[in-house]
C-alpha positions in Angstrom: -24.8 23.3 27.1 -22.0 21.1 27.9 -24.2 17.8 28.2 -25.2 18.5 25.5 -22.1 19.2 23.3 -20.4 16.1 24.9 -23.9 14.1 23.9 -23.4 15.6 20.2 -19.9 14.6 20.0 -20.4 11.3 21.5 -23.2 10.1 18.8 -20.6 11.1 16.3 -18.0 9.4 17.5 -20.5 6.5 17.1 -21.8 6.8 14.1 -17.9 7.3 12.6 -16.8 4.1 13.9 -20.3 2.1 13.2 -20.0 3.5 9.2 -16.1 2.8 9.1 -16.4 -1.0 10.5 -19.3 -1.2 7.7 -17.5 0.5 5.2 -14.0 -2.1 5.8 -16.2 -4.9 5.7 -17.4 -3.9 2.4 -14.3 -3.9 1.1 -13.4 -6.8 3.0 -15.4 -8.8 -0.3 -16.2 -5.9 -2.8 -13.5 -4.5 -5.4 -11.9 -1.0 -4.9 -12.7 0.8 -8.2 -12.0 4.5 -6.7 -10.1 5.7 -3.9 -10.1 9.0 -2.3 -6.2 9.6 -3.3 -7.6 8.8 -6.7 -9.7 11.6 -6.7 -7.5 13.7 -5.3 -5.0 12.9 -7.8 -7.7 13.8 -10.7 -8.6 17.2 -8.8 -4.9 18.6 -8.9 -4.5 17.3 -12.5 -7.5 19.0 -13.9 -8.5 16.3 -14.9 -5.8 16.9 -18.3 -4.2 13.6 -17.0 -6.8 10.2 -16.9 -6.9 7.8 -14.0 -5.5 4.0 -15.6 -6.7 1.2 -13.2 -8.3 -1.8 -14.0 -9.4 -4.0 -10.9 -7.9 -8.0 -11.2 -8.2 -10.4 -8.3 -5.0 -11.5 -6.7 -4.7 -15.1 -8.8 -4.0 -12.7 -12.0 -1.3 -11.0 -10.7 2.1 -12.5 -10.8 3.7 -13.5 -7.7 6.9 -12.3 -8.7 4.8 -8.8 -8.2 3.7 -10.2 -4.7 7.0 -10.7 -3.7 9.1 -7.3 -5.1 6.5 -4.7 -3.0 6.8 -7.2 0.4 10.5 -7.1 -0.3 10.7 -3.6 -1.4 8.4 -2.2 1.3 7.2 -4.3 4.0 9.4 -7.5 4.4 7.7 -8.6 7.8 4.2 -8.2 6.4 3.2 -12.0 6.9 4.7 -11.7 10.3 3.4 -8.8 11.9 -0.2 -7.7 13.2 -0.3 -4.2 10.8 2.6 -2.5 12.1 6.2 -2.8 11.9 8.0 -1.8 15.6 11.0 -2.0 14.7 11.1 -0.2 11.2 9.2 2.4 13.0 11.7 2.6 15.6 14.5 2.8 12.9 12.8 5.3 10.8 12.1 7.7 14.2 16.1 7.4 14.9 17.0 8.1 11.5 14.8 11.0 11.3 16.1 12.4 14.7 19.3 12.4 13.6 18.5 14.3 10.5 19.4 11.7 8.2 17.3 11.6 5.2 13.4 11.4 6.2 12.1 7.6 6.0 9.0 6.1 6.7 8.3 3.3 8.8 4.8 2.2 7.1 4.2 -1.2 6.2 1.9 -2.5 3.2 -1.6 -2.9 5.8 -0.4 1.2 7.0 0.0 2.2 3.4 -3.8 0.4 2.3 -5.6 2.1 5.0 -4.1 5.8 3.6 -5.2 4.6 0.4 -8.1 3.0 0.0 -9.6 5.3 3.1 -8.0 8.6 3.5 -5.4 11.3 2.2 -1.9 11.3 1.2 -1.1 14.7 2.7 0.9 14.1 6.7 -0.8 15.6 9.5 -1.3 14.0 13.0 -5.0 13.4 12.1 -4.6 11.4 9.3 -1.5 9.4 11.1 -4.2 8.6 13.9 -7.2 7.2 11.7 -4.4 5.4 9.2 -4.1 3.7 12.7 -7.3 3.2 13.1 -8.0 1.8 9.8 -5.0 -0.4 9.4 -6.0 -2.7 12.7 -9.8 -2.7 11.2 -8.6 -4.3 8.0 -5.6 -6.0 9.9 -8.8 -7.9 12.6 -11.3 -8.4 9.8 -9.5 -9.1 6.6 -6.7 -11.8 5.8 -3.1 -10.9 4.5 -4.3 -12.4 1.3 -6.8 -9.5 0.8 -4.8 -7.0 2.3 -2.4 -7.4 -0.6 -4.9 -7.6 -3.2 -6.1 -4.3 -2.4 -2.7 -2.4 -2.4 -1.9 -4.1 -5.3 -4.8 -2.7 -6.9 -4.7 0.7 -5.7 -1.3 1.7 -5.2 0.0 4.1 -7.4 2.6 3.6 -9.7 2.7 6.3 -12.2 1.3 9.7 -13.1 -2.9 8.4 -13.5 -1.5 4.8 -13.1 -3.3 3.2 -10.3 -3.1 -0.6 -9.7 -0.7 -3.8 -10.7 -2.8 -4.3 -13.9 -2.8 -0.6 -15.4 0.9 -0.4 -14.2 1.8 -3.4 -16.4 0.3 -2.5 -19.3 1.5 1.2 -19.3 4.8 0.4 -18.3 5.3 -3.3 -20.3 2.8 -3.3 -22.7 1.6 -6.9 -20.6 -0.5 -8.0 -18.0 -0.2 -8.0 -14.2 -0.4 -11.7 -14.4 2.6 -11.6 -16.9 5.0 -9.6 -15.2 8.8 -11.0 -15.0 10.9 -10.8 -12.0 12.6 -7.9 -13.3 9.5 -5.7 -14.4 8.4 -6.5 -10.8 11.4 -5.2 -9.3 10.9 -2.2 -11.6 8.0 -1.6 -10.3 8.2 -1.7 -6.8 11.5 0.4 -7.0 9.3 3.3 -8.2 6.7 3.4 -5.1 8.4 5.5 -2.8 7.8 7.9 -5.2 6.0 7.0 -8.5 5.2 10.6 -9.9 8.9 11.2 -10.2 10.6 8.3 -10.9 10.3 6.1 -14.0 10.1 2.2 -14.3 11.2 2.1 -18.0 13.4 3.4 -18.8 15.2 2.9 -15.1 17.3 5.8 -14.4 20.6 4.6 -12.3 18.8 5.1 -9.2 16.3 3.0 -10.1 18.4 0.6 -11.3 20.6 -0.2 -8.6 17.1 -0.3 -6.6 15.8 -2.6 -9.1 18.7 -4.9 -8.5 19.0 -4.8 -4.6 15.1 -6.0 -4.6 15.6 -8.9 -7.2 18.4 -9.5 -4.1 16.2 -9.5 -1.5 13.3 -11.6 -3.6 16.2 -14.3 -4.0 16.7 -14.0 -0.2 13.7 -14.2 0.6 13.7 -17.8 0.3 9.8 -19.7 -0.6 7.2 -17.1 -1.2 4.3 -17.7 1.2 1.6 -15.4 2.4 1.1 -17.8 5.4 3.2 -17.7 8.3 4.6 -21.0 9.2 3.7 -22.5 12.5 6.2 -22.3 15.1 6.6 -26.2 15.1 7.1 -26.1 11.2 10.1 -23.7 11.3 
């Protein structure tokens, strides 16, 4: 009975990971249309609220976009191999000392919940977010990476993606965005059911204005890290 359990559970464990690789290398060249927070999303609403997203490729969306969500949220992204040590070590201090909760989740962690899983925390989803964000962090570039999230972050109540967030927030496209409507945007991700990019409340404002500061920091925007002898 045993054998046979352990034989049962060990051809799942199989199959899981042989349909997971397949199913990140599909995305690896194939558009994300729907994502299971998506549907989620659409469930709780009853469907009284529609999902906006409109899939672009990365080249139509503005770089000043690129640049506010790495500076708003994941500032080491070109740097580091899908996880953040450090910010998770801050964020686990801070927490412990019961400061204000943070996460430490960088923009490959934050894809994998996504475009593959759930948004609810639980130790199970925290492990296969894991396991997910070093698939897509071996087997597709930074390039893609952010051209997913871009396009299925959410950024509003139904607004899923850089393009539908433009053109509900700015009446424009993703490719048209300003620095400022960038930084409007990704000062609303932490929690973009609640907060609003226009009109910015105060809080978002003074967020707004701290990520134009770190895009001016920043210094050239590059998804390519430079070589150790080019520093």
């Amino acid at each position: 009975m045993i054998k046979k359990l352990f034989k049962f559970l060990f051809k799942t464990l199989l199959w899981f990971v042989l349909l997971s690789v397949l199913w990140v290398l599909l995305y690896k060249y194939v558009p994300v249309y729907y994502t299971p927070l998506m549907a989620i999303r659409s469930y709780e609403n009853k469907e009284t609220i529609g999902t906006k997203h409109e899939w672009v490729p990365l080249s139509k969306i503005s770089e000043e976009l690129q640049l506010a969500v790495i500076c708003a949220e994941d500032q080491n992204f070109v740097k580091h191999n899908g996880f953040d040590l450090k910010s998770i070590e801050k964020a686990y201090k801070s927490n412990k000392n019961g400061k204000k909760l943070r996460g430490g989740s960088t923009i490959s962690q934050q894809t994998a919940k996504n475009v593959f899983l759930w948004p609810e925390r639980s130790w199970l989803r925290k492990g296969l977010e894991t396991y997910f964000t070093f698939l897509i962090e071996t087997s597709w570039s930074k390039e893609r990476i952010l051209e997913v999230y871009l396009n299925s972050i959410e950024m509003g109540e139904g607004v899923y993606g850089a393009e539908a967030a433009a053109n509900y927030w700015f009446n424009t496209s993703a490719r048209n965005l300003q620095k400022y409507e960038a930084a409007a945007l990704a000062a609303i991700l932490p929690n973009p059911r609640k907060y609003k990019a226009a009109p910015a409340s105060a809080y978002i404002q003074k967020r707004k204005e701290w990520i134009v500061r770190q895009m001016r920091f920043y210094g050239t925007f590059t998804l390519v890290e430079p070589k150790e002898n080019d520093r």
